[in-house]
N, C-alpha and C positions, 0 to 999 in steps of 0.2 A: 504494500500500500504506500501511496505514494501521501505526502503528507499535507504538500501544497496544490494537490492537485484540483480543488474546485477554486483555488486563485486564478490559476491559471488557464482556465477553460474556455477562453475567446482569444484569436489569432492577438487580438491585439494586446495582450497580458502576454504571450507568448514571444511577440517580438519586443518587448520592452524588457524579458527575460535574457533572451538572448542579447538583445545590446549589453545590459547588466554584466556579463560573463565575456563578453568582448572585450568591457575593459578593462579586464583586471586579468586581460592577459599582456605583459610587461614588452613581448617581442614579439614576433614573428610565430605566428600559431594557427588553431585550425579555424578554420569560418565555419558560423554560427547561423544557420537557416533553421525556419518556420517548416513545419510539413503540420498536415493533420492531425492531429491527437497530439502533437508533439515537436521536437525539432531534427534534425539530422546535423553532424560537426563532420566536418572531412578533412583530416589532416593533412599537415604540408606533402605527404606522400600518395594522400589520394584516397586514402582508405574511411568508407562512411561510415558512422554509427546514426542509429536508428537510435532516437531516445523517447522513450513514451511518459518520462516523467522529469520531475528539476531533480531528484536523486539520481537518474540516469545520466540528465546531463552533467552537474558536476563531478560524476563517474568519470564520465567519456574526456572531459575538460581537466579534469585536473591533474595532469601531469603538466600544463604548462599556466600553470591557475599561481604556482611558488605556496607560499606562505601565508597565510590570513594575514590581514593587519586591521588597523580600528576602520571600522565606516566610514566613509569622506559622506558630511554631511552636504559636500556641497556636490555630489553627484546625483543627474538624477533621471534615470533611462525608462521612465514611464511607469502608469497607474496597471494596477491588477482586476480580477474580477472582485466583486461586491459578491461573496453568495450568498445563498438562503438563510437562515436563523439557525444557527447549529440547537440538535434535541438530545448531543450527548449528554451522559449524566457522568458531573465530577465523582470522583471516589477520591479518597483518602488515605494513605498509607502509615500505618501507625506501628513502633516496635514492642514489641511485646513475647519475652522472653518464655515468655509459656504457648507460643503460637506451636502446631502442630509440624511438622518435619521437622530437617535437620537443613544446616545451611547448607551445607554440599549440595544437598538435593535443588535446594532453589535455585543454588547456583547454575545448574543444566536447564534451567526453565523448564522443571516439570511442577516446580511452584510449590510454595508455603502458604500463601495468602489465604484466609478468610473472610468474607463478606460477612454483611450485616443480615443477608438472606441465608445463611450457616454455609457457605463455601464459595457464592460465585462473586459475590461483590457487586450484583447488576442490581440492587435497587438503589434509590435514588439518595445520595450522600453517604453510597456507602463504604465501611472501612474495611481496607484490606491489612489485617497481621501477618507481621513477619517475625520473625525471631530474632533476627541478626541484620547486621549491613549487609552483607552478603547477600541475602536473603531479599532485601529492602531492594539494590543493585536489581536484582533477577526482575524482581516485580515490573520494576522502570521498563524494563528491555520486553515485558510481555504486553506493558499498555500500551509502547512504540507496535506493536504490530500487529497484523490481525490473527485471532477476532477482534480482542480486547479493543483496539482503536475506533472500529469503527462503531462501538457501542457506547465508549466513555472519554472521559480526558480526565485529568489529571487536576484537582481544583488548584486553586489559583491561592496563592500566598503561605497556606499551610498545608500544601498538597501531603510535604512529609514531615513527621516528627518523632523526636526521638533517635534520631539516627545520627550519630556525628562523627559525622565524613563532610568533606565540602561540596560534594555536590546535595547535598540533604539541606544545605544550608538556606535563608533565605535570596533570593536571586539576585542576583548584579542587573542593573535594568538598564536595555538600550532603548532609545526611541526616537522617533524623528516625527517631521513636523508637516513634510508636504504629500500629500496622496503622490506625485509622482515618483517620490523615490523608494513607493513600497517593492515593487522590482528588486533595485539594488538592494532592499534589507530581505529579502526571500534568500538572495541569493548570495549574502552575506552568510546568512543563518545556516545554509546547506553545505559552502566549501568550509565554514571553519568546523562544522560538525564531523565531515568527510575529512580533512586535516587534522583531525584529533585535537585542537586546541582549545573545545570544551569536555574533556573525554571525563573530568574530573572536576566540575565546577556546573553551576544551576544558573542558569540565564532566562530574564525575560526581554520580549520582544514587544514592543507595541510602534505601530506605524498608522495612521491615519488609510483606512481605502477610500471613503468618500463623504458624504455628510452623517453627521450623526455615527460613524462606526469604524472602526479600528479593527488590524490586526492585532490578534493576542496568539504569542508563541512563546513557550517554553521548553526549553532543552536543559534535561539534565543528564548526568552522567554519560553525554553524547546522543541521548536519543530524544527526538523529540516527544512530548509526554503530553502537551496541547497545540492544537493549529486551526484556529477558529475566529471567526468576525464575530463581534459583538459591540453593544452599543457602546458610544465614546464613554470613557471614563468610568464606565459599571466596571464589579469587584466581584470576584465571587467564583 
C-alpha cells in the first residue's frame, strides 16, 4: 500500500511530484515522466521503471536523490489532490509488561498487541499492548501496512506511551505554509524515510492542501503510521 496514494491521484498532483524529485537531483540523472496511474524514470542509460506509486518512485530515484537534507521552504513544485474525509479509526499503543507474547515474537510481526475488542484493536480508540519496545517497534511496522493501514492510523500526539526509545517520543514537527509546496513535503517525507534518516526518530508533517484542510503525516521508527487530510488545525 502505497501511503500517499489518494494525494496523488490527478495527472496534475502527479507532475508537481515528479518536478518535486527532479530537483533534488544534484547532477545529471534520470527524467521524470507522468504515465497513468503513475510515472515512469528512464535512466541516463535508457533503462524504464514503471512506478505505480511515490514509494516506487523514490525506489527507482534514489540512487541519484544523495542525502536528505532540511526542506527548502522556498521551493515549491505544485499543489496535490484534496481527498475524501479519511473514516480510519486512530488506535493507540500502550506498554504494558503483562501484555501476552514475548518480544521476539512481535518482533517477526506475528504481533503482541491487544485491542480494546480482546485482540484486534478495530474498535474505535482502540489500545493496542505490547510488552516491550520491541514489541511496540513490531506494532509501528504492522499499522504501516496492510491490512492494518487501511482500517486505522495511528492517533495523533499520544499515539504511543510508555515506550522510551526516541522514536516513541513526542514528534519533531515540520510544516509549511503554501498549498503549492505540499509536493515537495510528500516527497520530502518519502526519500528521507527510504534514506533511513528517520529510521529512529517520530516526525510530524503538516502542509496546507487547500482551504480549510491540511496534510497530516506521521512517520515513526521509519514507517509511516498516518497519511491523511483533515481539517486545518483539528487535533486528534
Amino acid at each position: 500500500m502505497d501511503w500517499a496514494h489518494t494525494f496523488v491521484a490527478a495527472l496534475p498532483a502527479r507532475a508537481a511530484v515528479a518536478t518535486a524529485v527532479a530537483r533534488l537531483v544534484p547532477g545529471p540523472g534520470p527524467r521524470i515522466g507522468t504515465r497513468p496511474g503513475g510515472w515512469s524514470v528512464t535512466a541516463p542509460t535508457g533503462r524504464q521503471t514503471a512506478c505505480g506509486g511515490l514509494t516506487e518512485l523514490i525506489a527507482a530515484t534514489l540512487p541519484w536523490l544523495g542525502p536528505p537534507s532540511e526542506l527548502d521552504p522556498h521551493r515549491a513544485s505544485g499543489r496535490l489532490v484534496v481527498p475524501p474525509p479519511d473514516t480510519r479509526q486512530p488506535v493507540r499503543i500502550r506498554l504494558d509488561p503483562a501484555a501476552p507474547g514475548p518480544g521476539a515474537e512481535a518482533d517477526t510481526g506475528i504481533g503482541t498487541g491487544t485491542g480494546t475488542d480482546s485482540g484486534s484493536g478495530t474498535e474505535p480508540g482502540g489500545i493496542l499492548l505490547v510488552r516491550d519496545a520491541r514489541a511496540a517497534r513490531a506494532m509501528v511496522r504492522r499499522l504501516a501496512g496492510v491490512p492494518w493501514a487501511l482500517r486505522h492510523v495511528l492517533a495523533e500526539v499520544d499515539g504511543v506511551a510508555g515506550v522510551d526509545v526516541p522514536w516513541a517520543s513526542r514528534p519533531t514537527e515540520i510544516a509549511t505554509r503554501a498549498e503549492e509546496q505540499a509536493a515537495d513535503v510528500v516527497v520530502h517525507v518519502e526519500h528521507a524515510r527510504q534514506a533511513g534518516a528517520w529510521d529512529d526518530r517520530a516526525i510530524a508533517v503538516r502542509a496546507p492542501l487547500g482551504p480549510g484542510t491540511e496534510l497530516d503525516v506521521e512517520v515513526r521508527a521509519g514507517h509511516v503510521v498516518r497519511a491523511r487530510a483533515r481539517p486545518t488545525g483539528r487535533r486528534g
